[in-house]
C-alpha positions in Angstrom: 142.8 33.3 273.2 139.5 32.7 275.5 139.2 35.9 275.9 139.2 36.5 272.2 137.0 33.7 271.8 134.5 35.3 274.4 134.3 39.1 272.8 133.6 37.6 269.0 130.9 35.6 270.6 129.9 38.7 272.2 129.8 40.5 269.2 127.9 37.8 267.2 125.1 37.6 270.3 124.7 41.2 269.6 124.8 41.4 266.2 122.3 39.1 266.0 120.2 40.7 268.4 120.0 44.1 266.7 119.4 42.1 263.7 116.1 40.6 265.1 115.0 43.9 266.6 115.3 45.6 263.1 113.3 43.1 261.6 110.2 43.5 263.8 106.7 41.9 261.9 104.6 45.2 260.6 101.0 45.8 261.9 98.4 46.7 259.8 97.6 49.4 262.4 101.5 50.8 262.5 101.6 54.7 261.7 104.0 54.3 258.3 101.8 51.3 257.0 100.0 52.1 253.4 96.9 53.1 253.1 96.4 52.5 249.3 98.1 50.4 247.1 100.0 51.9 244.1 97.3 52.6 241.3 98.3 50.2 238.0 96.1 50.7 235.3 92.5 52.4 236.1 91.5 50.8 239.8 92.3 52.4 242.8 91.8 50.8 246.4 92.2 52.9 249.4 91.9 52.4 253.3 91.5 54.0 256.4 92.8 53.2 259.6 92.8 49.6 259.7 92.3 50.0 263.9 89.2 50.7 263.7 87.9 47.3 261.2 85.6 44.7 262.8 88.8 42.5 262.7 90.9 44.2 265.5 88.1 45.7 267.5 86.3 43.2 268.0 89.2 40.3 267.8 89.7 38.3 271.2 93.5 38.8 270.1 93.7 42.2 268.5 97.7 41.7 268.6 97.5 38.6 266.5 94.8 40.1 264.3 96.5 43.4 263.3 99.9 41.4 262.7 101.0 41.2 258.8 100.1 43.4 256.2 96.8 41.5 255.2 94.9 45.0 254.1 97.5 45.4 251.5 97.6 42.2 250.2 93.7 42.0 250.1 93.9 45.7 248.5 96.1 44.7 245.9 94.2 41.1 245.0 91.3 43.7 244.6 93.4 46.0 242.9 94.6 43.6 240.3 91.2 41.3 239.6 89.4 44.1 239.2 91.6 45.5 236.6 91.6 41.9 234.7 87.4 42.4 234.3 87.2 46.2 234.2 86.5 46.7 230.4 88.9 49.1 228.4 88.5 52.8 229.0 86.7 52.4 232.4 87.9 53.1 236.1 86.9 51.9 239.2 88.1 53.7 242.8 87.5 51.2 245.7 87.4 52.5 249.7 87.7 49.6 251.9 85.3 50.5 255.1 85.9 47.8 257.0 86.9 44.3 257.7 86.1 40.9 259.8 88.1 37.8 258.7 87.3 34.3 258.5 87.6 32.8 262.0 88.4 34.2 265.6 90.9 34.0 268.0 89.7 31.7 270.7 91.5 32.9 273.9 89.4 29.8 276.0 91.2 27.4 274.5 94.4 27.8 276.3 97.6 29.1 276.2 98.9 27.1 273.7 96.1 28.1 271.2 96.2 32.1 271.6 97.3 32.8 268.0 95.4 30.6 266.5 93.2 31.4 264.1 90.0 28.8 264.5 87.7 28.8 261.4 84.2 27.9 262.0 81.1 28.6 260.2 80.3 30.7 263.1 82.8 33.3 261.7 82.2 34.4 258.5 84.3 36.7 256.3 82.7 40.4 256.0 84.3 43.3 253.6 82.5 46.5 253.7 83.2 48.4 250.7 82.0 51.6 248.6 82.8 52.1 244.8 82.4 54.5 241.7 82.7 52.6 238.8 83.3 55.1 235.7 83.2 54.9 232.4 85.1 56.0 229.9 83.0 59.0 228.7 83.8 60.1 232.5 80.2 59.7 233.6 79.7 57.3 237.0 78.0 54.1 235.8 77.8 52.6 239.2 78.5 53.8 242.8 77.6 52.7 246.1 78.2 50.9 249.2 78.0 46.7 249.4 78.3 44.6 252.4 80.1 41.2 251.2 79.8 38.1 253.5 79.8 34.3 253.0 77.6 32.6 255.2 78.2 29.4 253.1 82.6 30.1 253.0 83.6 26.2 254.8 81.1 24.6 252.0 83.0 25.8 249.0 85.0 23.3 246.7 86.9 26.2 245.7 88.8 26.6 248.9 89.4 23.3 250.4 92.8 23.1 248.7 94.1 26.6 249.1 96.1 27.6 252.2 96.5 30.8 251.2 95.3 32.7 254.8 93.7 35.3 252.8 91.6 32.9 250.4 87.5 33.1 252.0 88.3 36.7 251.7 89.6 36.6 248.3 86.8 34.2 247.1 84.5 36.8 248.4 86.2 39.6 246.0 86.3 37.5 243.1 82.2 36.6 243.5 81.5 40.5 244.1 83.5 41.6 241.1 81.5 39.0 238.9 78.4 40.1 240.2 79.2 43.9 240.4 80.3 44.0 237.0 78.2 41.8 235.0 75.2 44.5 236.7 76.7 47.0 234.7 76.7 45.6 232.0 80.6 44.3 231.6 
């Protein structure tokens, strides 16, 4: 009977073991990881190597700040606000170039702080992107590259509320897509 006891135990260290190695977090920077989301509707967002953003190169944790699948889900908030304001017949293809997060990792505070964000005013959010907006007689209304930062992101009402990790970056998007479109006469 104890000896029973002792291989079922066994079996359920292991089985739970293989489960947790299976179920490793994804990087951003991993080989198989996306790099576009799914096109729905007329908008497009594409990536390159996520490695090579201001965000991990420059990171004083670049293994806590290429953890998750934050391109994606910044691609696809992109992807899907854009389409909301893009006016009927138009399309808009998106390149993300690069990215720098709110906050830093600040490796001096200790141990016990080492993947922890810190947001200061001292790290704002940056999204380098370039665009072709197109219309719907096929000729480009508006193309280019924009540099998006918030100097001002802690001082907005808009954010004090949200814990959403993603939400300077997102507030960013939403105040580019206003501007960029209403240029163009949406």
């Amino acid at each position: 009977m104890n000896r029973r006891l002792t291989f079922f135990t066994t079996l359920l260290i292991l089985a739970t073991a293989t489960g947790v190695a299976s179920a490793r977090i994804r990087n951003v920077t991993d080989p198989d990881a996306p790099r576009s989301v799914p096109v729905q509707g007329t908008v497009s967002v594409r990536w390159n190597d996520p490695a090579q953003f201001t965000e991990i190169k420059y990171s004083h944790n670049r293994w806590e700040a290429r953890r998750g699948n934050w391109v994606e889900q910044l691609a696809i908030y992109l992807r899907d606000r854009a389409q909301k304001r893009l006016p009927a017949g138009e399309r808009l293809d998106v390149d993300i170039l690069d990215v720098q997060r709110a906050g830093n990792y600040e490796p001096w505070r200790g141990i016990a702080f080492n993947d922890v964000r810190v947001i200061r005013d001292i790290y704002p959010p940056r999204i380098t992107l370039s665009f072709k907006r197109i219309g719907a007689n096929g000729q480009v209304i508006a193309q280019g590259e924009r540099k998006l930062s918030d100097m001002g992101f802690l001082t907005g009402s808009t954010t004090v509320w949200n814990s959403d990790p993603l939400r300077y970056e997102k507030t960013m998007i939403d105040r580019w897509l206003v501007r960029e479109l209403a240029a163009s006469g949406a």
